[in-house]
N, C-alpha and C positions, 0 to 999 in steps of 0.2 A: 601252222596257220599263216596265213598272208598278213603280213603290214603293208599298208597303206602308204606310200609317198605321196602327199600332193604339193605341186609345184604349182605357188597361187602367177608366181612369173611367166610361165609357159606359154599363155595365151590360151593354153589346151583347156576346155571346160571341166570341171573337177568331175564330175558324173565320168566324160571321156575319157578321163585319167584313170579311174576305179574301173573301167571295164576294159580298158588296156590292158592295166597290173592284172587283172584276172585272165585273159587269153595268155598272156605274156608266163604266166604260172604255172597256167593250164600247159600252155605247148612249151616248156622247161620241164614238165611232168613235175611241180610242186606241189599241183592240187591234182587230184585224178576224180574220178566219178566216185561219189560216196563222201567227198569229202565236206564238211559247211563250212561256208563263209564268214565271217566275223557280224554279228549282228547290226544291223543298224546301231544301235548305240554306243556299242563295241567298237564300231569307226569312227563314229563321230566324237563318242572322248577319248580315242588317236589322234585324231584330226582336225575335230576341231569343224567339221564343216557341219553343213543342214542335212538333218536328217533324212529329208525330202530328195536330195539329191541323191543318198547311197542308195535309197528306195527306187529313184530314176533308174539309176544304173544296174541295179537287180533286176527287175523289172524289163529292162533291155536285153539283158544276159538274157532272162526267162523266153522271152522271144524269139532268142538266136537259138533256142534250144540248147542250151548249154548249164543252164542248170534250174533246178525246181524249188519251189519255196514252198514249205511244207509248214502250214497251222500250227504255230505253238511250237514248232520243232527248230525252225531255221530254212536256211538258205541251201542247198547242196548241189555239187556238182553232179551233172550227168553220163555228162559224155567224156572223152580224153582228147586234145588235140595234141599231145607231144606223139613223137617217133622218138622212143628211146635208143633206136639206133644213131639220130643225127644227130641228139639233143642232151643225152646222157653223159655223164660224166668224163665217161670211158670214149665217147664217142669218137674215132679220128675228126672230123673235121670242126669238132670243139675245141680239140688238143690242138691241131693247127691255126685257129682265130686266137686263143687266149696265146701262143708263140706269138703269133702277128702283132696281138697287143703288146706285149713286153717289148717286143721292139723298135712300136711307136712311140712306146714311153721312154722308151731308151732313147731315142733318136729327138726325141724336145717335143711331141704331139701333145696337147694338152686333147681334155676331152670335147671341147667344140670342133676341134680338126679333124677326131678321129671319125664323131657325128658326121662332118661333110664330108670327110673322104669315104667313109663307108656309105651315103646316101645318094651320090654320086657315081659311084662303082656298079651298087644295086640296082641304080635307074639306068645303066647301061646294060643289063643284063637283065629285066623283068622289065617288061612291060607294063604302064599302070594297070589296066585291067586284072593281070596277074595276081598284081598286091589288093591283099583287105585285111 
């Protein structure tokens, strides 16, 4: 099951943040279709935030067509956005970002450097349109 990180520093709205980690899950292949979500309550004493927000942010999912909420049952995924060939474990070009990272860190990169050198690389290589 998914936990929740919310970063109240971010600037990013907490709802945005809960539907992030859920794509972000989703195409990691942590959550796949079938699987539910942590209840509204069940985040919110993780987190700590308005119940009204994790219901925002389901509600949004439900939209995108990505998962269903189902009467008394929960929240569930429906669809898959991972490629377990790019995203999996095993996958080479997982195996060569996590070398990449070792050797950021090896070299003095803290993680706000790695954040701009990888946000910078990627916006020379996709186009915004590309990314959502």
């Amino acid at each position: 099951m998914i936990e929740f990180r919310i970063d109240r520093r971010s600037g990013v709205s907490t709802y945005v943040q809960i539907i992030q980690q859920v794509k972000q899950a989703m195409r990691l292949g942590l959550l796949n279709p079938g699987d539910r979500l942590p209840s509204a309550r069940e985040v919110v004493d993780a987190t700590a935030v308005n119940p009204n927000t994790v219901l925002k942010a389901y509600r949004e999912l439900e939209r995108d067509g990505l998962v269903e909420a189902r009467r008394g049952l929960g929240t569930f995924i429906t669809k898959s956005l991972s490629s377990e060939a790019t995203t999996g474990d095993d996958a080479p070009l997982r195996k060569e970002l996590a070398g990449w990272m070792s050797r950021a860190r090896e070299g003095g990169l803290v993680v706000e450097d790695v954040d701009a050198l990888y946000a910078a690389v990627r916006d020379e290589h996709y186009a915004a349109e590309e990314r959502s």
